[in-house]
Structure formats: structure tokens, C-alpha cells
NUKELUM-538974 format. One record per residue: y, x, z of N, C-alpha, C in turn; residue in one letter. Coordinates in steps of 0.001 Angstrom, whole numbers, plus 500000, padded with zeros to 6 digits. Layout:
YXZYXZYXZA...
// end
This chain:
498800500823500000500000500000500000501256500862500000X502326500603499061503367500776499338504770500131499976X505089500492501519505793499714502450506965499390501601X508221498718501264509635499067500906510374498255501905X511111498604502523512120497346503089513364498351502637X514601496961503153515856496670502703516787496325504048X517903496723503770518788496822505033520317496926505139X520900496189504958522390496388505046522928497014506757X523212498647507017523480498709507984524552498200508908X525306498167507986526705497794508593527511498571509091X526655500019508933527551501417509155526233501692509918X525905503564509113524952504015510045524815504552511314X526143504989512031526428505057513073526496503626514092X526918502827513455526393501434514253524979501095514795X524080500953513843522912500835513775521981501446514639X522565503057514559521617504106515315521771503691516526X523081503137516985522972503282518811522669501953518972X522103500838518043521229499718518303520011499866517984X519280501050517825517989501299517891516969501134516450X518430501205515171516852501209514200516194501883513823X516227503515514011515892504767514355514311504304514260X514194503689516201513244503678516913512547502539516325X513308501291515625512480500564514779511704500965513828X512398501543513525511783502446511621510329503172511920X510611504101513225509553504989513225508476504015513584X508337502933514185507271502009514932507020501197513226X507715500827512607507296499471511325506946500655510072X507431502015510120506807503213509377506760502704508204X508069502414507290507452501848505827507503503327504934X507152503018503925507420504451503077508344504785502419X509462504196502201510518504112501650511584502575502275X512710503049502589513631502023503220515061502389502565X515714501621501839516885501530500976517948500616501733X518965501093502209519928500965503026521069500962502059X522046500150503158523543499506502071524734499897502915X525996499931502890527200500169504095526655501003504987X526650502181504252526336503406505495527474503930506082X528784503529505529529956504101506153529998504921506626X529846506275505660529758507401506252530113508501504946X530560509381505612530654510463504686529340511476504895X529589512339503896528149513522503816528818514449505576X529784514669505522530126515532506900529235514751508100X529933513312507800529195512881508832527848512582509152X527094512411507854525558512522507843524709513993508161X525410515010507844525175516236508068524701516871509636X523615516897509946523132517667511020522362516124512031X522398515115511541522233513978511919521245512748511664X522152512625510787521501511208509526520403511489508162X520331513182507874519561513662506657518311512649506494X517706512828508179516369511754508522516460511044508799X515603510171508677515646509153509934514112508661509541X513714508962511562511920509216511495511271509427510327X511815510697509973510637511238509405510915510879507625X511631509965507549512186509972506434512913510934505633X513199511530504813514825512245503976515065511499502975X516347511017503277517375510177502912518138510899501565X518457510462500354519758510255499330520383509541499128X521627509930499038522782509520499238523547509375497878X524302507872498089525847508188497335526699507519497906X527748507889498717528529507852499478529969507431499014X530716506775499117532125505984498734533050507247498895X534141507405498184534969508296498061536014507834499439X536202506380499528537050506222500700536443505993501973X536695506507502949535802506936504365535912505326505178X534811505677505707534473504179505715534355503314505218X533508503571503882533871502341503611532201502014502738X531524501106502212530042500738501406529277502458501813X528531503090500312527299504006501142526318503047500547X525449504002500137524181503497499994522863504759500110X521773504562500319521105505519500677519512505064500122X518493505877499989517276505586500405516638506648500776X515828506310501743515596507000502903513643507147502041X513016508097502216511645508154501819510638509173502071X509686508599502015508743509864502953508002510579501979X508703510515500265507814510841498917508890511553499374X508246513065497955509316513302497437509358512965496086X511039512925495696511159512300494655511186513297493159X510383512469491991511020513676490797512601513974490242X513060513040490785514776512927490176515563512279491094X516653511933491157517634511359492285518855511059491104X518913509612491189520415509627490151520980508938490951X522726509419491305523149508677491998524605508169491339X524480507348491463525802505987490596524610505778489132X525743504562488712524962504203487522525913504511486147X527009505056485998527394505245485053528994504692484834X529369503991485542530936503313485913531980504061486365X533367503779485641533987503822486319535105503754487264X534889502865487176535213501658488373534692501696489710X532944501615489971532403501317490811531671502550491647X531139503726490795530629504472491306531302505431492348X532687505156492172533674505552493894533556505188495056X532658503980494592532977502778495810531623503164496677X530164503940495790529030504132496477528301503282496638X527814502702495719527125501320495414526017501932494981X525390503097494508524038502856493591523482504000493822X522051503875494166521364505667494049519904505166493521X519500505764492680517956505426492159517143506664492285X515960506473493142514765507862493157513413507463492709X513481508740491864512582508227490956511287508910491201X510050508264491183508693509464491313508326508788490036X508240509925489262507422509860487668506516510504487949X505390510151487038503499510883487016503986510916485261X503391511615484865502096511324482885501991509995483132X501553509256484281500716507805484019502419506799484047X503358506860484437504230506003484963505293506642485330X506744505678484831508189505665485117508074504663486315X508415505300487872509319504110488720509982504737489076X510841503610489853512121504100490290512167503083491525X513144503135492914512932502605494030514741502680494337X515687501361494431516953501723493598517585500749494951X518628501762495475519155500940496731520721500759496115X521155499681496433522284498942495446523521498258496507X524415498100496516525225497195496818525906496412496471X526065495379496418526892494439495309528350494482495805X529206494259495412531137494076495757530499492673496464X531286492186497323531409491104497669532748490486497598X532903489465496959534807488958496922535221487948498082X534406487917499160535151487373500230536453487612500649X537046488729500437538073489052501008539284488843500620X538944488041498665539814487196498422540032487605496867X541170487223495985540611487006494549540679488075493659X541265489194494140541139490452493692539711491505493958X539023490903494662537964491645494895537058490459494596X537365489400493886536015488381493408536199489009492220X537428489117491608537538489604490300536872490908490243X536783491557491055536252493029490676534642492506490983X533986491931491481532846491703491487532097490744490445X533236489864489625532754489715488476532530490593487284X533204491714487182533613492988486343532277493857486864X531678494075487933530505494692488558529363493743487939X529584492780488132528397491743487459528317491972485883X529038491754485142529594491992484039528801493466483054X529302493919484102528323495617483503527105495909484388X526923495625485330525727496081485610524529495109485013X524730494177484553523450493409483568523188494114482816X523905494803481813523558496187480612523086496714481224X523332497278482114522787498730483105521183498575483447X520887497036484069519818497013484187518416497178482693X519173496013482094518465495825481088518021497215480305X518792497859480097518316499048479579517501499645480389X517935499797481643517136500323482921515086500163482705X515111498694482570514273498189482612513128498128481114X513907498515479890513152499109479054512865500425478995X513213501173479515512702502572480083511470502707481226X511558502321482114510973502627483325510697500867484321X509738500849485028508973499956486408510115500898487446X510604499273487642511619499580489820511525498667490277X512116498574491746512286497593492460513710498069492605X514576497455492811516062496998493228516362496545494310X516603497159495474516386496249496757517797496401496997X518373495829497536519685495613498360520549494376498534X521893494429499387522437493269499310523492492809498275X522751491890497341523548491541496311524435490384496730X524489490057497553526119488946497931526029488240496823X525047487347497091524940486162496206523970485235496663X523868484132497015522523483548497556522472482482496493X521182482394496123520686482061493993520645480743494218X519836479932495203520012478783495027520285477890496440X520116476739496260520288475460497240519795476236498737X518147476225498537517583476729500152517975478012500276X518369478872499553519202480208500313520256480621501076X520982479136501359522119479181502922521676478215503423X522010477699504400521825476779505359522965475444504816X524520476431504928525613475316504314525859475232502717X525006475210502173525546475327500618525820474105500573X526506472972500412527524471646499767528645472421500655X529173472708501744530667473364502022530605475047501445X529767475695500832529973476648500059530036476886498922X530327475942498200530220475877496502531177476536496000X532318476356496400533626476713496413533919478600496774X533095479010497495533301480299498191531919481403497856X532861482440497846532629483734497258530813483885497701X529782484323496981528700484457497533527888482975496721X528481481788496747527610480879495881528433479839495007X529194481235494566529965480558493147528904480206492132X529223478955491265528270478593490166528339479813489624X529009481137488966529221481776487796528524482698488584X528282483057490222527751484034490697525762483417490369X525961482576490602524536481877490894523578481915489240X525043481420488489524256481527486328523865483076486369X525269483873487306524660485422486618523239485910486915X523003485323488698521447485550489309520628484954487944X520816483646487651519618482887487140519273483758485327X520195483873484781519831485118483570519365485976483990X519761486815484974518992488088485436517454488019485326X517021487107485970515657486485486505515191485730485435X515736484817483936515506484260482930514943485433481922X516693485927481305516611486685480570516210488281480520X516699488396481493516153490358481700514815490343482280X514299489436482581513364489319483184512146489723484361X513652489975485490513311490905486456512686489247487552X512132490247488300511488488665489671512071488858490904X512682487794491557513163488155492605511740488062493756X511350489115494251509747489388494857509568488340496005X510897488260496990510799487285498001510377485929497285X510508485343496402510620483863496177509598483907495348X508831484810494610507414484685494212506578484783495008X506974485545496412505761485336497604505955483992498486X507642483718498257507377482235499430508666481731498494X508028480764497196508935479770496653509776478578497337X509016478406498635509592477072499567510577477311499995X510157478198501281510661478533502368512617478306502151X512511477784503489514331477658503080514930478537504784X514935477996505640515215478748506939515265479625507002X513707480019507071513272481322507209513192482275506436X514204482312505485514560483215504524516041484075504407X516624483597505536518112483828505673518133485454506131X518927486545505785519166487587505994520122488205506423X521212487575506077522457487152506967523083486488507764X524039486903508603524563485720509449526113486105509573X526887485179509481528296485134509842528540486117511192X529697487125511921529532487126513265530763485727513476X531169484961513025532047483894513704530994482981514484X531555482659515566530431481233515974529509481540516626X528209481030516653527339481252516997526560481505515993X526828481510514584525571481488513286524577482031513653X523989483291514188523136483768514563522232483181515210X522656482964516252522165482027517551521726480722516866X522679480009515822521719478406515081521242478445513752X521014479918513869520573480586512390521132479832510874X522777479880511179523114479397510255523354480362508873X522580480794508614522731482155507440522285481862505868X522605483209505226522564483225504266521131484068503576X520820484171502515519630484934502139520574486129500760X521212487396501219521802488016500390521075489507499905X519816489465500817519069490747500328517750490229499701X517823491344498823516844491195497439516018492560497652X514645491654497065513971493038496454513830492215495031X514420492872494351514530492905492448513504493750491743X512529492829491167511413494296490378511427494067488861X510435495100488221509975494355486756508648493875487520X508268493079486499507065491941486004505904492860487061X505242493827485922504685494731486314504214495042487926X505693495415488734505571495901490215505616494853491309X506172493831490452506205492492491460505219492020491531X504348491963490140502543491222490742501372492412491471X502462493060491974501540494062493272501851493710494398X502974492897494702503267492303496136502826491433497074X502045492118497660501530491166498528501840490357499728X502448491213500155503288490188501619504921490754501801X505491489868502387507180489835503026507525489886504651X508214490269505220508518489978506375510072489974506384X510540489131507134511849489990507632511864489947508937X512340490895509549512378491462511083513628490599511994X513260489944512741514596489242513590514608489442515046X513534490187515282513280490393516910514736491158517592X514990492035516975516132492843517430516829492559516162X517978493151516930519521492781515900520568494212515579X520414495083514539520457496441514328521966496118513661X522572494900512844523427495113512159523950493032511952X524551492736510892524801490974510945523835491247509704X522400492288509017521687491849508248520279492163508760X519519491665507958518026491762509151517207492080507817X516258493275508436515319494206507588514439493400506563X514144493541505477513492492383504518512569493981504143X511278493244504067510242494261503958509042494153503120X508751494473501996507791494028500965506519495026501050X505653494413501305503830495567500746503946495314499688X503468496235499180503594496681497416502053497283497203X500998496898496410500036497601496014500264498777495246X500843499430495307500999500819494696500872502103495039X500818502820494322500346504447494995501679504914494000X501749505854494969502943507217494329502362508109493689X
// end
């Protein structure tokens, strides 16, 4: 089996002194792809390289503090590409792909962050412009080489993926134009979103986010914004999902896929 989980830290210095360190080393997956590491390389340096046992790559946001993305893995990898080719976005530290190639097989294991435009219409606009080009990006991606895509894409695809979707139609995360772009992705490029081929129902218990306003947490009023994204191929190796809610490392909670695969 190959473990993968997914994780928006919320800053990796946050995280560590809530214990996901000590989570990681106990749930031991083989690869874990992390989002908002808010961190620079100084600050990962002498520190963060590991984590249990992992070594981590990086592509890190030019402005401090700010997105980060990482994947952390207990392979080593044949290649490490980090950004996807933008530029616009690859400042911001949104994209790192590691790749283990054989003679037999191209994969790749690709920790991502999406823009999110909550913060209002200049940054929805830039996350339509991220949407916009990274569909090329994939698609080509995906006639080359077998990946999984895990991260938080700030988008929840349909009806059972929030709790409030009729008062969210309107707002950033389950815009119709965000929701058409999910549904081509998954139509036309023909990638699978892995969670919803292992549990098509499920509506609750699929949420990965939570507001900190309120109590959302506490009446699990959340959202479902982390993905594991594959081709055809790597997704009908998946056998089971979890997501982790026992402890609370960040406002996103660990989404974790078995994968029948060997490296």
C-alpha cells in the first residue's frame, strides 16, 4: 500500500506545537503533501527539513508568511519540480510535484494550493485567472505521466460538500463558475476526485474544513476543500479514506488515501 494524506497546515510552526509531528509519526503514511506552510527556507532550516522521518520539498511564497506548499516523503524522489510554470502564481508558492519514475512508469505525488477569493474581489479575480491556467497545466500534465493532486483547492464541487450551501451560493468557495470549473476537470480532463469514488454519499462526514467564527467546529458546520485529484489509472488503486478529527492540528483536518501501489 501506498499511504498519501493531505493537510492544510495553517502555518508549520502552528501545527508543530499542536502535535502533528507526533501524529504523523504514529498514522506513518508514506508521503504527506501539506499547504500554508508559512514559512520561509531560513525558517525551515535546522527544523522543519523532517518531519518523522519524512524529507520534505519545498516551494515557498516569496512574501513571508504567507501560502508554502511542501511534500514531505519517505521515497526518494527522481525529480522535484517546483511551481508549475506561471507567472503570476508561482511567487505565491502554490505548487511542488515529486516525481518517482521506474522504465515501468511516470508518477508524480503533487501538493497544490488553490488562491482562495474570500478576502474579496480582487483575489476572486486572481483565482479565476489561477483556474483559468492551471486546467492547461494539468491536462498536459496528465498526458505525460499517472499523479495524484492532493491539496486544498477552495472549492467545495457540490450540494453535500458544505453543510450551508443555499446561504453559500453567492460566496467565494461555491461559486457556480468555481463549481463548472471542478465539474470539467472531473468531465473533461478526466481526472477522479478519489474521496467521492470511495464514498459517493457521504455528506457530513466529509467536511475538511471549518470556519474559526462560531462554533462551526464544535456543530461541524464545514466545508469539504481538500482533494486527492488522480488519473483514472491511480484512482482505481484506492482503497480506503479517512479523515482524522480526533485532534485539531490546524481549521483543516488530515484526509488520507491507501493507494495500492508500489514505488
Amino acid at each position: 500500500m501506498f499511504k498519501l494524506t493531505s493537510l492544510n497546515l495553517n502555518g508549520i510552526r502552528s501545527a508543530a506545537s499542536k502535535g502533528v509531528e507526533a501524529w504523523l509519526a504514529k498514522a506513518s503514511p508514506d508521503c504527506i503533501c501539506v499547504q500554508e506552510v508559512k514559512a520561509q527556507a531560513a525558517d525551515v532550516e535546522g527544523r522543519f527539513e523532517q518531519l518523522a522521518g519524512l524529507k520534505g520539498h519545498f516551494h515557498f511564497a516569496e512574501k513571508k508568511g504567507y501560502s508554502g506548499v511542501a511534500v514531505y516523503s519517505k521515497h526518494e524522489p527522481s525529480e522535484v519540480v517546483v511551481g508549475y510554470g506561471s507567472k503570476e502564481f508561482d511567487a505565491e508558492g502554490r505548487y511542488v510535484e515529486v516525481r518517482f519514475d521506474t522504465p515501468r512508469r511516470k508518477f508524480s505525488v503533487i501538493s497544490c494550493y488553490f488562491p482562495s477569493g474570500s478576502s474579496g474581489e480582487l483575489r476572486q479575480q486572481a483565482k479565476f485567472r489561477f483556474l483559468d491556467e492551471f486546467d492547461p497545466h494539468l491536462v498536459g500534465l496528465k498526458q505525460q505521466r499517472d499523479f495524484v493532486l492532493c491539496g486544498d483547492v477552495n472549492i467545495a464541487h457540490q450540494q453535500q460538500d458544505l453543510k450551508n450551501w443555499r446561504s453559500n451560493q453567492k460566496n467565494s468557495g461555491f461559486l457556480p463558475q468555481e463549481r463548472a470549473w471542478m465539474t470539467r476537470l472531473l468531465s473533461d480532463t478526466g481526472l477522479v476526485d478519489v474521496y467521492r469514488r470511495l464514498k459517493p454519499e457521504t455528506t457530513e462526514d466529509c467536511y475538511t474544513w471549518w470556519s474559526n467564527r462560531g462554533q462551526a467546529y464544535l456543530n461541524n458546520v464545514g466545508w469539504r476543500l481538500d482533494y486527492h485529484l488522480a488519473t483514472p489509472s491511480v484512482a482505481s488503486t484506492a482503497r480506503s479514506e479517512s479523515i482524522y478529527k480526533t485532534e485539531k492540528f490546524s481549521d483543516h483536518a488530515p484526509i488520507t488515501v491507501d493507494y495500492e501501489l508500489a514505488l
